[in-house]
C-alpha positions as CSV (number, residue, x, y, z in Angstrom):
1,X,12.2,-14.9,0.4
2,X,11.9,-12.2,3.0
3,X,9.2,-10.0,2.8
4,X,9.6,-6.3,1.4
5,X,9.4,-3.0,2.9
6,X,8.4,-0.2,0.3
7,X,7.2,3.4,0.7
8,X,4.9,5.4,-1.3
9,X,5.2,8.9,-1.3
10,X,2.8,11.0,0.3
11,X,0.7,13.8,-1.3
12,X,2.3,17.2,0.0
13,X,-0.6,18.6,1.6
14,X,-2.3,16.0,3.1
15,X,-4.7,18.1,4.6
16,X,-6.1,18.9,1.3
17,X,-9.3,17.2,1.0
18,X,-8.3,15.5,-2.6
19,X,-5.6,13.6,-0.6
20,X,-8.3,11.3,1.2
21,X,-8.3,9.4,-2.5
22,X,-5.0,9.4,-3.1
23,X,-2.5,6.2,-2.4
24,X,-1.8,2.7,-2.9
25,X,-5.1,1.8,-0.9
26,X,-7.7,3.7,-2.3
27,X,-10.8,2.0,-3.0
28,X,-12.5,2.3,-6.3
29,X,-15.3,0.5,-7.4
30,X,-19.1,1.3,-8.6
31,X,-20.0,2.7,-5.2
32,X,-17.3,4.7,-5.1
33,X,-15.9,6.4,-8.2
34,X,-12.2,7.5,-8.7
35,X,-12.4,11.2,-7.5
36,X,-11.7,14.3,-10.4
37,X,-8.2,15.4,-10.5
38,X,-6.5,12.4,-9.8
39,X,-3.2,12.6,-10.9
40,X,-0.2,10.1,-10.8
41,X,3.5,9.5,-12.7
42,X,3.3,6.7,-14.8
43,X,6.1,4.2,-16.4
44,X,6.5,0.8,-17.9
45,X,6.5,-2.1,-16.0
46,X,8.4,-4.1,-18.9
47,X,9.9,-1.9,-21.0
48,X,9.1,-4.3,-24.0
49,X,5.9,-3.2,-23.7
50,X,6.7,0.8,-23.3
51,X,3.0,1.9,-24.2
52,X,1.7,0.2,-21.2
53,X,2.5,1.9,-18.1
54,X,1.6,2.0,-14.5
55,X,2.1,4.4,-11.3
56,X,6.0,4.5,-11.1
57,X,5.9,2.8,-8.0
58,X,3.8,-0.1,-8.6
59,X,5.4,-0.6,-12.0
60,X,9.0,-0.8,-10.3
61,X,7.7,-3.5,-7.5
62,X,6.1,-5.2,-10.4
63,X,9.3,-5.8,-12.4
64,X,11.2,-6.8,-9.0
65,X,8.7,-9.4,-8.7
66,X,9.0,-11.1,-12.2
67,X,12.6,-10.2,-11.9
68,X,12.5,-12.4,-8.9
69,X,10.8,-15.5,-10.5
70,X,12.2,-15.1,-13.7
71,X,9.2,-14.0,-15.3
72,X,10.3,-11.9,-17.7
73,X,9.3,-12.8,-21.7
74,X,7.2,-15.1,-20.2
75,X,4.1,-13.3,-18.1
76,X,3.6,-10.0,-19.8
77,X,1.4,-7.1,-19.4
78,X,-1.9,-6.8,-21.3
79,X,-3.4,-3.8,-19.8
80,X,-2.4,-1.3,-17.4
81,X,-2.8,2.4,-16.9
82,X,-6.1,3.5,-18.4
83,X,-7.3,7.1,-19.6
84,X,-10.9,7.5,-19.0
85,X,-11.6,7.6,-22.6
86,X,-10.1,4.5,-23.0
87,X,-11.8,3.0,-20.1
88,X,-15.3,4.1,-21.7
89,X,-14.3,2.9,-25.3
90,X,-13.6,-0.6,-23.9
91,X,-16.9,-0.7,-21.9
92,X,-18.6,0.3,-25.0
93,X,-17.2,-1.7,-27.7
94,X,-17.3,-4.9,-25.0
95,X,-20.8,-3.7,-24.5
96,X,-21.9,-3.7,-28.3
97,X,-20.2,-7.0,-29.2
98,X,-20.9,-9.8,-25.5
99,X,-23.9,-8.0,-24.1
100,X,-25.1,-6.2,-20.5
101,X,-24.1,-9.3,-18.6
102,X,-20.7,-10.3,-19.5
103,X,-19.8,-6.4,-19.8
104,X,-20.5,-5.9,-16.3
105,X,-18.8,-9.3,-14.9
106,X,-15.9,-8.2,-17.0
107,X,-15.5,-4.7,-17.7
108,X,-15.3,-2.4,-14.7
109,X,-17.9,0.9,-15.6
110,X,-16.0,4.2,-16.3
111,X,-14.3,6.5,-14.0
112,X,-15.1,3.3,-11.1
113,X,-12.1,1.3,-12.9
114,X,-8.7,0.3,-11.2
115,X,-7.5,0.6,-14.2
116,X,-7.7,4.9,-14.1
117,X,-5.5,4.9,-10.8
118,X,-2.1,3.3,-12.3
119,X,-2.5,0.4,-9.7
120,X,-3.9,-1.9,-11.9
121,X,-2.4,-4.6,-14.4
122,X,-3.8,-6.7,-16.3
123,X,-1.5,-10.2,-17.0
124,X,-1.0,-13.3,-19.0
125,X,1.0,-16.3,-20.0
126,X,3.2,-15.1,-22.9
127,X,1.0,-16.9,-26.0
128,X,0.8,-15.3,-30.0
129,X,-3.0,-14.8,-28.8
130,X,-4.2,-13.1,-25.9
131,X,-7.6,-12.1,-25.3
132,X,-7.8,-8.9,-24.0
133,X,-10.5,-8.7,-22.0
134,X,-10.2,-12.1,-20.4
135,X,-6.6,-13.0,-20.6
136,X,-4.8,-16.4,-19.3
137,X,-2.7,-16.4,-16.5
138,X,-2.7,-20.2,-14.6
139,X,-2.0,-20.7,-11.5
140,X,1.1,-23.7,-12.0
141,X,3.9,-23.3,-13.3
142,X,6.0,-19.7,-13.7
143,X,2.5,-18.0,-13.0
144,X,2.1,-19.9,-10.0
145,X,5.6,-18.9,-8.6
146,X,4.3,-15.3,-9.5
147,X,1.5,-15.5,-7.9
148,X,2.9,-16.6,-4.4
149,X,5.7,-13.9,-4.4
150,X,3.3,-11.3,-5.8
151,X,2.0,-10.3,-2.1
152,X,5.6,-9.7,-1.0
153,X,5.7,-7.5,-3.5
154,X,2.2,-5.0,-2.5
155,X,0.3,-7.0,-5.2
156,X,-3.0,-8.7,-4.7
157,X,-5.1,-10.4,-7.1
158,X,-7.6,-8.4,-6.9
159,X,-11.5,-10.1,-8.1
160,X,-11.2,-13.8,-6.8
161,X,-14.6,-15.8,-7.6
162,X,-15.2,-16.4,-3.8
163,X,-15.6,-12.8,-3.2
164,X,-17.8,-11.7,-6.2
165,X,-20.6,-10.5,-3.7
166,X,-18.3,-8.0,-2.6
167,X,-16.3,-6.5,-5.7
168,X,-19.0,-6.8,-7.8
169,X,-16.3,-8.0,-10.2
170,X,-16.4,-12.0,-11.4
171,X,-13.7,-14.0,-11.3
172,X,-10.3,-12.2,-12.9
173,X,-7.1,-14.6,-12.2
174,X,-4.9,-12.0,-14.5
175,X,-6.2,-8.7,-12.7
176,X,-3.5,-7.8,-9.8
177,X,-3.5,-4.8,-8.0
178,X,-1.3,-2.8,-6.5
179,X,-1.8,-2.1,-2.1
180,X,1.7,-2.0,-1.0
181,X,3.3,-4.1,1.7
182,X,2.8,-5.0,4.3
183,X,-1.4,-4.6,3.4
184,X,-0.5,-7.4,0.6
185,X,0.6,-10.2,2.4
186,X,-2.1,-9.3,5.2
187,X,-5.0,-9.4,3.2
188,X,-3.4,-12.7,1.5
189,X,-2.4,-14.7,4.6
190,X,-6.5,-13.2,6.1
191,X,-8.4,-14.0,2.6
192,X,-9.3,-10.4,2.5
193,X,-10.6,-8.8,-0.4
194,X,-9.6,-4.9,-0.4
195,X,-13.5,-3.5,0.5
196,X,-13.2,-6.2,3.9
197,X,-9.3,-4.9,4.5
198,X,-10.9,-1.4,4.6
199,X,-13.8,-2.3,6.6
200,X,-11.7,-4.4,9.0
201,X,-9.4,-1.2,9.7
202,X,-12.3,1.2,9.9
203,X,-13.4,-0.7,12.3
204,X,-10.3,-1.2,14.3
205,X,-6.5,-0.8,14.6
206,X,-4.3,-4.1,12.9
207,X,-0.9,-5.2,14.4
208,X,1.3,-8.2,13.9
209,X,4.9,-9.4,12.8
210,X,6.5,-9.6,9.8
211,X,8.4,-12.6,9.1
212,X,11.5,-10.4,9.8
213,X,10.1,-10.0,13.3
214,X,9.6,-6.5,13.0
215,X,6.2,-4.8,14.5
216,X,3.5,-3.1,12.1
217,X,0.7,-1.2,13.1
218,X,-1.8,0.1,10.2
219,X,-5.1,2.1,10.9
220,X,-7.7,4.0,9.6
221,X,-8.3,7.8,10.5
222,X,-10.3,10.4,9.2
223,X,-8.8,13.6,10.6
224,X,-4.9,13.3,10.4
225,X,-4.9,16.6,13.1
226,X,-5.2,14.1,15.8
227,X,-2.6,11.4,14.3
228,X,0.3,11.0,17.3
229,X,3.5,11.5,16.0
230,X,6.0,8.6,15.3
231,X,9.5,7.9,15.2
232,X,9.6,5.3,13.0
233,X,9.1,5.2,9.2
234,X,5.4,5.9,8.8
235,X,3.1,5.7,5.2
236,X,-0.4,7.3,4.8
237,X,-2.6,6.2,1.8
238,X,-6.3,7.9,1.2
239,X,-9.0,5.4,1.0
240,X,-11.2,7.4,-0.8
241,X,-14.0,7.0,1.4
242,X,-13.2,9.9,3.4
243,X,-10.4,8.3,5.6
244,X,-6.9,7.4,5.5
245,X,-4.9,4.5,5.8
246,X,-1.9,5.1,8.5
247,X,1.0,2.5,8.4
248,X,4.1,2.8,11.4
249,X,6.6,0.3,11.7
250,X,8.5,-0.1,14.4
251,X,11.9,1.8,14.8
252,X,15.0,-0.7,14.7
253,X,18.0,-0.4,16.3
């Protein structure tokens, strides 16, 4: 399976000051809230489930990928796309009914949740009961082939129990998110969590070879005035730390 090449569009002013949080590789966590005004296009993933959507793009890689591995009726979507509102109901009601503790393992605080971007989905083995909060998704069988072609497709799963210290997030095997290739399969074949993929690039420039032998180059700047031009296909995400995310590949012939 070769690896994908994908494109998110860019905001249309990306010297707007709201851009810088806008993209496939913006952070969001407790330390640093989703940013007012965010605003996205959503759809359905599975369209058996048409009331739980996603950013367009993410929800079309997603269904490519279960397409792929013939996922579909068997791993469905549980949760994706969250208003605000809904975000603070669910960190309420979870709050009320398991306590502090489990609520913050579990249950990202409102307006810092993945979940408000779009790029967030929440998955499990098809079952007649699924727990909502901590849904089962293993890691043999058809959820293990999704899980190994998931970074091809710009997913990572996201809270991984090894790098708790860092997400301040426990364990979620069913929680993938959405970064966009190539930074997937990167921070997959590297063991990086997003916070260290962002840190890695803030600190300096990233290039290797895809499997298709093609060169990528990804970086992080904070003032796209000084960004050299390029004459190859070229994506820029906002972090939303104040920076972007620049990623050239190399022109074929």
């Amino acid at each position: 399976m070769k690896p994908l090449l994908h494109f998110v569009q860019q905001p249309r002013n990306m010297k707007d000051g709201s851009a810088a949080a806008l993209g496939p590789l913006v952070l969001v966590n407790r330390q640093h809230p989703l940013q007012s005004g965010f605003s996205l296009s959503l759809t359905p993933p599975d369209n058996s489930f048409p009331h739980l959507q996603m950013e367009t793009q993410a929800a079309r890689m997603l269904a490519a990928c279960l397409q792929t591995v013939g996922a579909q009726g068997q791993i469905v979507p549980v949760s994706g796309w969250r208003s605000h509102k809904e975000q603070q109901s669910i960190w309420d009601d979870t709050l009320a009914q398991e306590g502090e503790d489990f609520t913050r393992n579990y249950v990202a605080y409102p307006g810092c949740s993945e979940h408000e971007t779009g790029l967030a989905i929440d998955l499990a083995q098809a079952d007649e009961t699924i727990d909502f909060i901590r849904p089962e998704l293993p890691y043999d069988g058809i959820c293990g082939d999704f899980r190994r072609a998931a970074p091809r497709y710009g997913f990572v799963e996201r809270y991984q129990a090894h790098k708790t210290a860092i997400t301040g997030i426990a364990a979620e095997p069913w929680h993938f998110r959405y970064v966009g290739a190539p930074h997937a399969q990167y921070m997959e074949d590297h063991d990086l969590c997003l916070e260290e993929y962002i840190a890695l690039l803030a600190d300096h420039p990233l290039t290797w070879h895809l499997e298709t032998g093609r060169r990528v180059t990804v970086c992080r700047v904070t003032d796209l005035d000084f960004l050299p031009p390029t004459d190859g296909p070229r994506q820029i995400s906002g972090d939303n730390l104040g920076g972007f995310v620049v990623t050239d590949w190399e022109v074929t012939p």
